[in-house]
LUMVOZA-89193 format. One record per residue (C-alpha): residue in three letters; x, y, z. Coordinates in Angstrom, 3 decimals, always signed. Layout:
% residues N
+--------+----------+----------+----------+
: residu :       xx :       yy :       zz :
+--------+----------+----------+----------+
:    ALA :        X :        Y :        Z :
...
+--------+----------+----------+----------+
This chain:
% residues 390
+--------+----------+----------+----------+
: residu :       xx :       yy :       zz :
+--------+----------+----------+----------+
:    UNK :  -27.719 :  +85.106 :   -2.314 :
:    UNK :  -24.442 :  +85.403 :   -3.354 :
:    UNK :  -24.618 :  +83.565 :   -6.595 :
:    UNK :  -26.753 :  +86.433 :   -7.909 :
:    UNK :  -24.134 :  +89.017 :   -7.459 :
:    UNK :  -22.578 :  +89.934 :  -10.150 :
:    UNK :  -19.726 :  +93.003 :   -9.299 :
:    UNK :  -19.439 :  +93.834 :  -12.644 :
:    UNK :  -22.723 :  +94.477 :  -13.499 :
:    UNK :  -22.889 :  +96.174 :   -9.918 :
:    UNK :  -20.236 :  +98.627 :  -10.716 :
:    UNK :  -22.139 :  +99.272 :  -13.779 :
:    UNK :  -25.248 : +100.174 :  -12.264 :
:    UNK :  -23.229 : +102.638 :  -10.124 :
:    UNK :  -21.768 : +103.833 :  -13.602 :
:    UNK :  -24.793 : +104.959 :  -15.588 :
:    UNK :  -25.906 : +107.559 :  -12.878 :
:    UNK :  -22.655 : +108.875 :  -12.862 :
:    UNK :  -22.081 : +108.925 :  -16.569 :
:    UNK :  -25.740 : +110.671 :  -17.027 :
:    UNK :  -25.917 : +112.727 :  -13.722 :
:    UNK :  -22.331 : +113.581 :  -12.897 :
:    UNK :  -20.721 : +113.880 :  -16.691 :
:    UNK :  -23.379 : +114.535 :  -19.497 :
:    UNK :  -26.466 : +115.370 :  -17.765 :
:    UNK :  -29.784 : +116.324 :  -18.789 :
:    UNK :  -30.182 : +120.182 :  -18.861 :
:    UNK :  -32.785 : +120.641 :  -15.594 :
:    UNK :  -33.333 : +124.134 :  -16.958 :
:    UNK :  -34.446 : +123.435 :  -20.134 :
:    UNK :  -38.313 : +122.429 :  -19.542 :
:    UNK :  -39.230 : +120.130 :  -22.441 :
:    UNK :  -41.768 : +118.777 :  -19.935 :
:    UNK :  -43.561 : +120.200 :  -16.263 :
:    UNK :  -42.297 : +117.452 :  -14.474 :
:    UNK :  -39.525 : +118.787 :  -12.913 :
:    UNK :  -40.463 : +121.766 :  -11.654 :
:    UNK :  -44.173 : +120.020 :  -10.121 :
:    UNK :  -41.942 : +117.848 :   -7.970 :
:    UNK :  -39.437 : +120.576 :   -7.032 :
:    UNK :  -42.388 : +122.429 :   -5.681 :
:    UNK :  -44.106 : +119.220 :   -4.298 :
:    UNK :  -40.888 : +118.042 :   -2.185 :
:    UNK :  -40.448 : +121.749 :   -0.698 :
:    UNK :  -44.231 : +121.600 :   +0.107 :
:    UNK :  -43.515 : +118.276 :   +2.216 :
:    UNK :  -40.740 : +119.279 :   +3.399 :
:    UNK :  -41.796 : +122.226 :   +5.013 :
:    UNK :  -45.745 : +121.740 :   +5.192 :
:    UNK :  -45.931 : +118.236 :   +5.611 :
:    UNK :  -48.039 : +117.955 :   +2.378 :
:    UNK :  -48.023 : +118.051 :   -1.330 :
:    UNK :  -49.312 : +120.870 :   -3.830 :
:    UNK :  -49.930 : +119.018 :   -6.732 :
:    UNK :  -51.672 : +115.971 :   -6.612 :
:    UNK :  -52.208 : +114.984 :  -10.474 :
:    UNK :  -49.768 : +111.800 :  -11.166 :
:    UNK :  -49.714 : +111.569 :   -7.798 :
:    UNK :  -46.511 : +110.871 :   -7.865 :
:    UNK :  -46.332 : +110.277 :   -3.980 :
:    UNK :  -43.184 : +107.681 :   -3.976 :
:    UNK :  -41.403 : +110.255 :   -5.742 :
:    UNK :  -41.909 : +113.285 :   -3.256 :
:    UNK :  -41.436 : +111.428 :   -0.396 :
:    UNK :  -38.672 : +109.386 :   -1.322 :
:    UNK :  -37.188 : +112.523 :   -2.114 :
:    UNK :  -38.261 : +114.157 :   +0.920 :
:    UNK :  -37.089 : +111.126 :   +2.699 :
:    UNK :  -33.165 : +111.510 :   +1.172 :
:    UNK :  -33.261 : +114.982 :   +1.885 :
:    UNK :  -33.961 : +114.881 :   +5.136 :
:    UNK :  -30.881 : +112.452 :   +5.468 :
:    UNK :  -28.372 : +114.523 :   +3.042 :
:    UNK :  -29.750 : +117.440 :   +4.071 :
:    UNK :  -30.374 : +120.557 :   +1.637 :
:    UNK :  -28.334 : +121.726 :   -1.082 :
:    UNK :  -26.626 : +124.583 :   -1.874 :
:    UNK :  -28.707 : +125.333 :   -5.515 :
:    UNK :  -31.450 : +124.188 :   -7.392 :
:    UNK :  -29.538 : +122.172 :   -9.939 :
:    UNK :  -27.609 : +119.908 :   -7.307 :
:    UNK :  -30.960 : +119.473 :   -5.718 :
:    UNK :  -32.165 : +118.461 :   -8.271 :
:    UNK :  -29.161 : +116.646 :  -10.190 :
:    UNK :  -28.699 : +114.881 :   -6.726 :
:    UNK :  -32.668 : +113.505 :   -6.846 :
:    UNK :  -31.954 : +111.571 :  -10.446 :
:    UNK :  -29.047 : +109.929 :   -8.963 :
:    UNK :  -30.819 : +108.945 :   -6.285 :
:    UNK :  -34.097 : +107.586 :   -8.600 :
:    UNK :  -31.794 : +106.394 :  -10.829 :
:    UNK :  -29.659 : +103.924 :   -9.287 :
:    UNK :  -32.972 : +103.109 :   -7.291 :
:    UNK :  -34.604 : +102.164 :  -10.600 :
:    UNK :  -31.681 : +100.241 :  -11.724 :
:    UNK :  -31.223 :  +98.183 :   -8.360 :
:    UNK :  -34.928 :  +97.153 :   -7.814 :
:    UNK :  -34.556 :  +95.877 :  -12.089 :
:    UNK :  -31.046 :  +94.389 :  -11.545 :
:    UNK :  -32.347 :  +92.058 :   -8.325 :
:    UNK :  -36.151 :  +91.676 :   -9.716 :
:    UNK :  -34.308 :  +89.812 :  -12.172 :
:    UNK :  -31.467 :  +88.488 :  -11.149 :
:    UNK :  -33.036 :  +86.737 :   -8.010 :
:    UNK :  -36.887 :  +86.962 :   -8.591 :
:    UNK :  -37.014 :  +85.664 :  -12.346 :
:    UNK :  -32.853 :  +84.087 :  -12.690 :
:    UNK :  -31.953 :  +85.894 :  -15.585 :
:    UNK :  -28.517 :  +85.872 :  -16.511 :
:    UNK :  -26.008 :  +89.514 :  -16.877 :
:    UNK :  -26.686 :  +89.418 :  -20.718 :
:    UNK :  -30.849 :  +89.392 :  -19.890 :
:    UNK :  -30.770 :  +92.634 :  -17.664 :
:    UNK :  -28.166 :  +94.608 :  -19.979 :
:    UNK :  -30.569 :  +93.413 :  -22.800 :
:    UNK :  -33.840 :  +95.070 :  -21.100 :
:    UNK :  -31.750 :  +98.270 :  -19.495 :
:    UNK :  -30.557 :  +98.975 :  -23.478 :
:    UNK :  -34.165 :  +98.396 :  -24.471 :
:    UNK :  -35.686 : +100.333 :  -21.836 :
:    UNK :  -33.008 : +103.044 :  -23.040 :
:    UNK :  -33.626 : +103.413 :  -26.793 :
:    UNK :  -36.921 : +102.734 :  -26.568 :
:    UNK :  -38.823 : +106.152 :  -27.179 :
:    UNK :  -40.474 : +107.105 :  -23.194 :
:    UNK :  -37.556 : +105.557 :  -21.387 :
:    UNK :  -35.008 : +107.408 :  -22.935 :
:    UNK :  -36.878 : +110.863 :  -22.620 :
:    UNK :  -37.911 : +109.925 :  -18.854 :
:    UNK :  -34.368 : +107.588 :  -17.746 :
:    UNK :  -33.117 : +110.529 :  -16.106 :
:    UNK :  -35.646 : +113.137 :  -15.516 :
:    UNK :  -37.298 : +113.986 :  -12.294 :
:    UNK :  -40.758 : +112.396 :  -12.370 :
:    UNK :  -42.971 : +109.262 :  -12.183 :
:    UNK :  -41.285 : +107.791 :  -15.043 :
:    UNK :  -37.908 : +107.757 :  -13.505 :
:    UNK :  -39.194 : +104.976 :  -11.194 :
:    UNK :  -41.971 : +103.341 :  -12.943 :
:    UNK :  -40.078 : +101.315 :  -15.158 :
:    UNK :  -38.385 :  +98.932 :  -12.473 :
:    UNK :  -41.709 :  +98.765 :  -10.623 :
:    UNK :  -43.362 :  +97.343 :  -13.903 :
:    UNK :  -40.233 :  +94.948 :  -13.904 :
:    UNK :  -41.316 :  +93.729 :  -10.389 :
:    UNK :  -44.814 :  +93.816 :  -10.656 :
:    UNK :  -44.603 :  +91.548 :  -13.696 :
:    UNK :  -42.726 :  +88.813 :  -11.980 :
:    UNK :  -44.504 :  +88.359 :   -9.629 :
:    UNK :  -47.496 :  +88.367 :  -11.604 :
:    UNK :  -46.891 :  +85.570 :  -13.210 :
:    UNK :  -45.574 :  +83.377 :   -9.478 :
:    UNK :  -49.588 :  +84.214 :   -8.516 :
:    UNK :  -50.266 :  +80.954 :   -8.313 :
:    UNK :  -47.806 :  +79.666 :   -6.497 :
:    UNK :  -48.660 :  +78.286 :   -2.885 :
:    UNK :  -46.762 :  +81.422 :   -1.520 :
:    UNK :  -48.490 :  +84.061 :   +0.617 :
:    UNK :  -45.377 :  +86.089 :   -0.042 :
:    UNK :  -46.294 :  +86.740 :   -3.795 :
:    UNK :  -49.584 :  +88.076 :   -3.635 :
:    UNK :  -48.717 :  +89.899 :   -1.304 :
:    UNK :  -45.959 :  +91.694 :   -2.750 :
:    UNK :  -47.884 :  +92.024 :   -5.728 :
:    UNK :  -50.915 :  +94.024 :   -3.543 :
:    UNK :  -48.090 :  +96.367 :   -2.028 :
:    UNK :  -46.273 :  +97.059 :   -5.477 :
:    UNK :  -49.542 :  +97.768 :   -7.539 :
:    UNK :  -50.327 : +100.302 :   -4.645 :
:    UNK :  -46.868 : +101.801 :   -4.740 :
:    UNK :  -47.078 : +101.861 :   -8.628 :
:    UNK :  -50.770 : +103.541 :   -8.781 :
:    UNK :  -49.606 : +105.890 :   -6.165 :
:    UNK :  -46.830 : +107.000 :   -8.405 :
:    UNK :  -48.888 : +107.136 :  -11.645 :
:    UNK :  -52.264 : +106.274 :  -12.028 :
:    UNK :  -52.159 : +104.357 :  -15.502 :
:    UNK :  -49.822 : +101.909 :  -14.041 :
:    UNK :  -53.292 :  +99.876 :  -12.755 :
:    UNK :  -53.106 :  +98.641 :  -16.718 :
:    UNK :  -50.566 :  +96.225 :  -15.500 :
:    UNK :  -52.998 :  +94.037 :  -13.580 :
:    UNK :  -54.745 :  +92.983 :  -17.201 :
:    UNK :  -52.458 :  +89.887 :  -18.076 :
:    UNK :  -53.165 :  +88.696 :  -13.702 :
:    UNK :  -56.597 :  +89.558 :  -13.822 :
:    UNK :  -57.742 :  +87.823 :  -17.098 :
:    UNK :  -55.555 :  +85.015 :  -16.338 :
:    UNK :  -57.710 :  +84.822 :  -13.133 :
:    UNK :  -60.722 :  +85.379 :  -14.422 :
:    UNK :  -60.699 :  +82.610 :  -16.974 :
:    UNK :  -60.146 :  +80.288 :  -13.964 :
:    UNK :  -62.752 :  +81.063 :  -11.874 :
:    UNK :  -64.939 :  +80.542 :  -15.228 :
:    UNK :  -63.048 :  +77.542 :  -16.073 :
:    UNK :  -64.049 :  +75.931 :  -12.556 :
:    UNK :  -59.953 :  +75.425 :  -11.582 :
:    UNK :  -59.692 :  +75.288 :   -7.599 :
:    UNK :  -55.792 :  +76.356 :   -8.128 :
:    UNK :  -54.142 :  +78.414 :   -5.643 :
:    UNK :  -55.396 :  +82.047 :   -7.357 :
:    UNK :  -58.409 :  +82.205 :   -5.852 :
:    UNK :  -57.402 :  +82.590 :   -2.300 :
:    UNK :  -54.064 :  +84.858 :   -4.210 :
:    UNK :  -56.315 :  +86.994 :   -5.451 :
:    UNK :  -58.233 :  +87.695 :   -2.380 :
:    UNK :  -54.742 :  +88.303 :   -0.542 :
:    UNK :  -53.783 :  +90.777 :   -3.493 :
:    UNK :  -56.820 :  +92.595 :   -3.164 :
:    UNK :  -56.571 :  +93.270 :   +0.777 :
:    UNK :  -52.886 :  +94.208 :   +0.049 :
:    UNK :  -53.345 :  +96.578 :   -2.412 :
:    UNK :  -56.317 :  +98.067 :   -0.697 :
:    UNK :  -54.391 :  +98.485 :   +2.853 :
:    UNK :  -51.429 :  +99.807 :   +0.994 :
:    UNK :  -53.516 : +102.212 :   -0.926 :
:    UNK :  -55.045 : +103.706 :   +2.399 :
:    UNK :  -51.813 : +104.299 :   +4.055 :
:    UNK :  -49.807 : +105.598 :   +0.621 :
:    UNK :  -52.539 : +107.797 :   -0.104 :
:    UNK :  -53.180 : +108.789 :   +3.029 :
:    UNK :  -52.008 : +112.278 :   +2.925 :
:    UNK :  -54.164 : +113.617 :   +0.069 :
:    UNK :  -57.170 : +111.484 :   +1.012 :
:    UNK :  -59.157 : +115.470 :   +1.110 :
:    UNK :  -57.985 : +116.633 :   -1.956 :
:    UNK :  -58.546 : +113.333 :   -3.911 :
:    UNK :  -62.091 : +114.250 :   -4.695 :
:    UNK :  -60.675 : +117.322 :   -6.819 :
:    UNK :  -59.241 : +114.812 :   -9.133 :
:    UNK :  -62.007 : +115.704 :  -11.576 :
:    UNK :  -61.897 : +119.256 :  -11.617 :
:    UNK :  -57.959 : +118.570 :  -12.232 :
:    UNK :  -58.869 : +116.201 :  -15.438 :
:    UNK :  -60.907 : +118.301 :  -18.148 :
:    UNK :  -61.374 : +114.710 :  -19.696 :
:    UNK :  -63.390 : +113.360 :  -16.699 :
:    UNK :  -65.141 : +115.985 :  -16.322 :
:    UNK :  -66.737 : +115.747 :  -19.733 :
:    UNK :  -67.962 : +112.010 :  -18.809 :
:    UNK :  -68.924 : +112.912 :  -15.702 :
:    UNK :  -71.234 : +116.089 :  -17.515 :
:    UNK :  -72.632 : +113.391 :  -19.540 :
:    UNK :  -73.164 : +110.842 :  -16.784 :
:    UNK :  -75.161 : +113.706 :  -15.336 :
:    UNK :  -77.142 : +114.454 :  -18.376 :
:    UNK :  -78.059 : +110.778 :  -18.909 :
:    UNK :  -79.264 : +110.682 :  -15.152 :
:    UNK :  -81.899 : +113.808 :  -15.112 :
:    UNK :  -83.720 : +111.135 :  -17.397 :
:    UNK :  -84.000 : +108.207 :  -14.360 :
:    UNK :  -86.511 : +106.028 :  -16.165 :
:    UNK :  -84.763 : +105.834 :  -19.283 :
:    UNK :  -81.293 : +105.281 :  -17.535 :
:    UNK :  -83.085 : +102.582 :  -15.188 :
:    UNK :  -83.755 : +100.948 :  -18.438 :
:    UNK :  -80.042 : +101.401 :  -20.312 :
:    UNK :  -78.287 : +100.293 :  -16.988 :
:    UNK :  -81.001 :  +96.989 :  -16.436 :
:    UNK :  -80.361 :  +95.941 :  -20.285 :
:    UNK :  -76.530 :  +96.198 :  -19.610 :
:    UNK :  -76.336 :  +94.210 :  -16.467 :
:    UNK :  -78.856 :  +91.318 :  -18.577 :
:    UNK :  -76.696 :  +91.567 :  -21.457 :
:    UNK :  -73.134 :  +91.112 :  -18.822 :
:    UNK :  -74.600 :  +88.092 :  -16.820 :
:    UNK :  -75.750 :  +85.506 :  -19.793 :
:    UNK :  -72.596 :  +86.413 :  -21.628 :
:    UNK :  -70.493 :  +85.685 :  -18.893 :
:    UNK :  -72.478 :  +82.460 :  -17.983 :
:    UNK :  -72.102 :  +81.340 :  -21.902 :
:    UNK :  -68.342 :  +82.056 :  -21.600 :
:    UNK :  -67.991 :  +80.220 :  -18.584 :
:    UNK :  -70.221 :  +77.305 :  -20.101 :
:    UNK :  -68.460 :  +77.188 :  -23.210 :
:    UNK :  -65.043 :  +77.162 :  -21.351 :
:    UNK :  -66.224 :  +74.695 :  -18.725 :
:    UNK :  -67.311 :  +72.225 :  -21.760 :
:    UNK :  -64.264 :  +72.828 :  -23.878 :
:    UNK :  -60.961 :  +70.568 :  -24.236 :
:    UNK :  -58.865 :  +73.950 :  -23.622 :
:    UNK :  -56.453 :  +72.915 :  -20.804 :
:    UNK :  -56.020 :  +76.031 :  -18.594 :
:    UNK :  -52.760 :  +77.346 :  -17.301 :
:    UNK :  -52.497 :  +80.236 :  -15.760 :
:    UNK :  -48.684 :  +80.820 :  -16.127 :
:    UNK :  -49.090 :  +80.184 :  -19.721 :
:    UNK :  -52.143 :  +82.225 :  -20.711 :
:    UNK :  -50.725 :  +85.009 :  -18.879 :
:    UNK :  -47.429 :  +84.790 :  -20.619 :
:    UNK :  -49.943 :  +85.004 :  -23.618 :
:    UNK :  -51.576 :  +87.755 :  -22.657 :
:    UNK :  -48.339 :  +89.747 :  -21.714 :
:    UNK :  -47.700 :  +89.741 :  -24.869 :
:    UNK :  -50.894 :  +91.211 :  -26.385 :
:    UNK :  -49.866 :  +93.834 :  -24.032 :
:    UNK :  -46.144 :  +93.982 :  -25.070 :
:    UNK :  -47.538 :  +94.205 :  -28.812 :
:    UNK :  -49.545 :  +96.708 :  -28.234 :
:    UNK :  -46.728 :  +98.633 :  -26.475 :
:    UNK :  -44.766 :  +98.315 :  -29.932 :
:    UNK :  -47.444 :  +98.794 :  -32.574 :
:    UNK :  -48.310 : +101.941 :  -31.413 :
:    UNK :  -45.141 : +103.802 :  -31.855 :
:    UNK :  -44.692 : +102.909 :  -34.444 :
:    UNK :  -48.438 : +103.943 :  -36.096 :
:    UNK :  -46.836 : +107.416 :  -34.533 :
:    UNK :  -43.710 : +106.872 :  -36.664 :
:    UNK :  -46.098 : +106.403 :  -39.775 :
:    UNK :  -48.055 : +109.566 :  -38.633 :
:    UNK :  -45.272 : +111.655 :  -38.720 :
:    UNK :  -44.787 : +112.008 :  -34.931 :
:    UNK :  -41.309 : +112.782 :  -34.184 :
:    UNK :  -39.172 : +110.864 :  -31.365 :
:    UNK :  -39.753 : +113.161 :  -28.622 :
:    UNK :  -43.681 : +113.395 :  -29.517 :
:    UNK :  -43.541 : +109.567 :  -29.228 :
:    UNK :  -41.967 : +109.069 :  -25.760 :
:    UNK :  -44.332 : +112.254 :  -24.224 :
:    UNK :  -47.661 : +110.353 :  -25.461 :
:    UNK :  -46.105 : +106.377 :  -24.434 :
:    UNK :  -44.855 : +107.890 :  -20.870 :
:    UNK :  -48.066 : +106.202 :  -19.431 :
:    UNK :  -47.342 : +102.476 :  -20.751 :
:    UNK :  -43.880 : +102.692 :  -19.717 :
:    UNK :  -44.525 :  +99.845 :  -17.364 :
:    UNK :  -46.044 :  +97.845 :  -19.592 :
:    UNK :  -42.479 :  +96.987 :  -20.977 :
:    UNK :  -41.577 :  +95.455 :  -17.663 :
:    UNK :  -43.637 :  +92.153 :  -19.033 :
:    UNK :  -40.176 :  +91.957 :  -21.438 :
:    UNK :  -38.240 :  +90.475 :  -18.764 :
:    UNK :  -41.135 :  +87.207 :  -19.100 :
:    UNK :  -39.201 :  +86.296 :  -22.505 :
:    UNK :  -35.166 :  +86.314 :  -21.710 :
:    UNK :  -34.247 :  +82.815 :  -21.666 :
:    UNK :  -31.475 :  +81.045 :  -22.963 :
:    UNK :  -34.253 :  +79.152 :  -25.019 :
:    UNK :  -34.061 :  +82.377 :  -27.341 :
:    UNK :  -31.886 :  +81.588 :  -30.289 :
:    UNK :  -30.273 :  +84.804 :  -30.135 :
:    UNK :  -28.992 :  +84.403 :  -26.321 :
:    UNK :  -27.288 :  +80.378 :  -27.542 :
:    UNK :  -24.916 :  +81.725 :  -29.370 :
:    UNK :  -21.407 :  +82.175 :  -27.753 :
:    UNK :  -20.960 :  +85.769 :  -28.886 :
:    UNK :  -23.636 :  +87.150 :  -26.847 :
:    UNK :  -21.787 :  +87.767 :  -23.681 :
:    UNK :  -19.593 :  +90.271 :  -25.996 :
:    UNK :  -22.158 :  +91.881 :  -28.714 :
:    UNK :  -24.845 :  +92.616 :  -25.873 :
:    UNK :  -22.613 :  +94.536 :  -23.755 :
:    UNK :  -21.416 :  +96.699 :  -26.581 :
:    UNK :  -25.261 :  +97.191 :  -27.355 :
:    UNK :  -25.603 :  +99.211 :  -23.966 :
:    UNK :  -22.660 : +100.518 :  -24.135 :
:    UNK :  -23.759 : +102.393 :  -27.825 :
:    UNK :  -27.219 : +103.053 :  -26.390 :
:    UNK :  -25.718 : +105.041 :  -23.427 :
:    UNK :  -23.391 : +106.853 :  -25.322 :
:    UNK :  -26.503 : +107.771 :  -27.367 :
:    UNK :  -28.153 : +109.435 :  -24.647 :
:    UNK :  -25.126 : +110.875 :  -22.785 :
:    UNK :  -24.543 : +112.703 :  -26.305 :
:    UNK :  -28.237 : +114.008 :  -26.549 :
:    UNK :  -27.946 : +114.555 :  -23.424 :
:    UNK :  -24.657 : +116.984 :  -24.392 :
:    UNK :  -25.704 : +118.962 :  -27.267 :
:    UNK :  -29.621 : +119.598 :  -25.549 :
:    UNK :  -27.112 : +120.688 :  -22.322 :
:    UNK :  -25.019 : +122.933 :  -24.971 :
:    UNK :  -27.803 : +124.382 :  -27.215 :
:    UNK :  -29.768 : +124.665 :  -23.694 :
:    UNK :  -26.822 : +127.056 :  -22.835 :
:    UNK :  -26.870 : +129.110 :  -25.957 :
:    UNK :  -30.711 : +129.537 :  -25.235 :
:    UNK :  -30.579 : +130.829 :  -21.778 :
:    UNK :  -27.698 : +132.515 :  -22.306 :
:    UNK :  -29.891 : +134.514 :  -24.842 :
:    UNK :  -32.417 : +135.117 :  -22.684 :
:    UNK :  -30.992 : +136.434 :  -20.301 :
:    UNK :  -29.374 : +138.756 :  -22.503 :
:    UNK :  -32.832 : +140.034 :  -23.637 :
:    UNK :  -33.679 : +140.189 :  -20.226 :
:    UNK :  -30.676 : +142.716 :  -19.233 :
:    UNK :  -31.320 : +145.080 :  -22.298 :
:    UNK :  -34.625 : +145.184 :  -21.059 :
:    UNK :  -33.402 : +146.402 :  -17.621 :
:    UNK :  -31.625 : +148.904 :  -18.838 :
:    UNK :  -34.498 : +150.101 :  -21.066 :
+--------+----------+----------+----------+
């Protein structure tokens, strides 16, 4: 275990928390986005009911992580170290569970996790969500882990699958898109079991299956009664499930659409699996989902910058990508000293100064939003007073 500690990159871990909690940090009274404030309410709420209030992300490792660290440290004296003291907290979390994900899980080297903490920092929903109280904070190192070990599912290791059961629950428990990262395991599966291979996956993916379903029931335990308000909560649901409702008062002609579909599903999927059972493709399932991790990493690319072209600005960008954030976990797949760029014997030097410039980036947004966030209260209160004395 020793061999994949590196001090250095251990006391700079401990660094970026400080430098963008302690010294430049994000104004926590200047609500760009609701985050914040949900989870202020929701770790209260646990803490002194022994439930949550708002139950849309969920968000549940968040507010009881928190609750869990504030129950140790105790409470605070204001809002804004409560709340200052909860990024530290998720930050250097984040940044340990990336740093030994891929340090010990996958072996990549110092330069391969400064590479992916500079990407995950200029790129567009990490920097707007590195540091701010909410799913996101957290999300990012738990697509990190959950892509690893995607791609050791089928290895003979019980371990694996089941990791990858408890940190798909853990990940869907803190934000519900983060399910899109089983697509690259799945398919990958799914092409085996057509393909006729008797490789290890089938019995993984029965093992990650009862893991994540176990770990669901216990992390979701507490709002089990108000999950079936989810609905009500999501005006976009409840438009499908109006028309799901519509479609249904005609039974006959539903009986009919749903019968056609189910036809239509089995002899395409028994000409896929014939055609795949018959063909000279050589399956792999480390390689096709390597291949398919990148569809997914493409598509986590392209569509920024279709934004950029629409004339989204850079904040616009990183509210609407918050959701795919762990998408860019599958990154970590591609560091290897087979890269070109990672041979040469300047990279131990221009990589560093990379993150370096990318931090000081956002510890300087991070300045003038704090400053102009001043003027702007400041200002408001102001109004405030004269109307007071009105």
């Amino acid at each position: 275990m020793s061999k994949y500690i590196d001090y250095k990159l251990i006391l700079t871990l401990i660094a970026i928390p400080i430098v963008l909690v302690v010294l430049f940090p994000s104004p926590y009274f200047d609500v760009l986005y609701d985050y914040e404030p949900d989870y202020f309410a929701n770790i209260l709420s646990v803490l002194l009911n022994n439930h949550p209030v708002d139950i849309t992300h969920p968000g549940l490792t968040v507010t009881y992580l928190s609750s869990i660290f504030l129950r140790i440290a105790g409470f605070f004296e204001s809002q804004e170290s409560f709340i200052l003291s909860l990024r530290f907290f998720f930050i250097f979390l984040n940044l340990t569970i990336i740093y030994l994900s891929m340090s010990v899980l996958n072996r990549n080297s110092t330069e391969h996790i400064l590479l992916f903490l500079t990407i995950l920092i200029l790129f567009p929903a990490g920097n707007l969500f590195f540091d701010i109280l909410s799913p996101h904070i957290i999300i990012s190192s738990l697509g990190v882990l959950i892509a690893i070990l995607g791609a050791k599912l089928n290895e003979n290791k019980i371990r694996y699958p089941l990791s990858y059961g408890l940190v798909l629950a853990l990940g869907v428990a803190t934000k519900l898109p983060f399910i899109l990262v089983i697509i690259p395991s799945i398919f990958s599966m799914f092409v085996g079991f057509l393909k006729g291979e008797k490789g290890y996956f089938k019995v993984s993916f029965l093992i990650v299956t009862g893991s994540f379903i176990c770990s669901s029931i216990v992390l979701f335990y507490p709002i089990l009664p108000m999950m079936p308000l989810w609905p009500i909560i999501w005006t976009d649901v409840m438009v499908i499930i109006r028309h799901i409702l519509n479609f249904i008062q005609e039974p006959y002609k539903a009986l009919l659409y749903i019968t056609l579909l189910i036809v239509f599903l089995f002899f395409s999927l028994r000409k896929v699996s014939i055609s795949l059972k018959n063909s000279k493709y050589e399956y792999k399932y480390e390689s096709l989902y390597l291949i398919l991790s990148l569809i997914c990493l493409s598509f986590l690319f392209i569509v920024p910058i279709i934004d950029i072209v629409r004339g989204k600005s850079y904040l616009e960008i990183g509210r609407l990508d918050g959701n795919f954030l762990p998408i860019l976990g599958f990154l970590v797949l591609f560091f290897t000293h087979k890269l070109s760029i990672l041979k040469l014997s300047l990279t131990k030097y221009f990589i560093p100064i990379i993150f370096i410039l990318a931090i000081s980036m956002k510890s300087y947004t991070n300045f003038i939003n704090y400053q102009d966030s001043i003027i702007v209260n400041n200002k408001f209160s102001e109004n405030i007073q004269s109307l007071l004395e009105d």
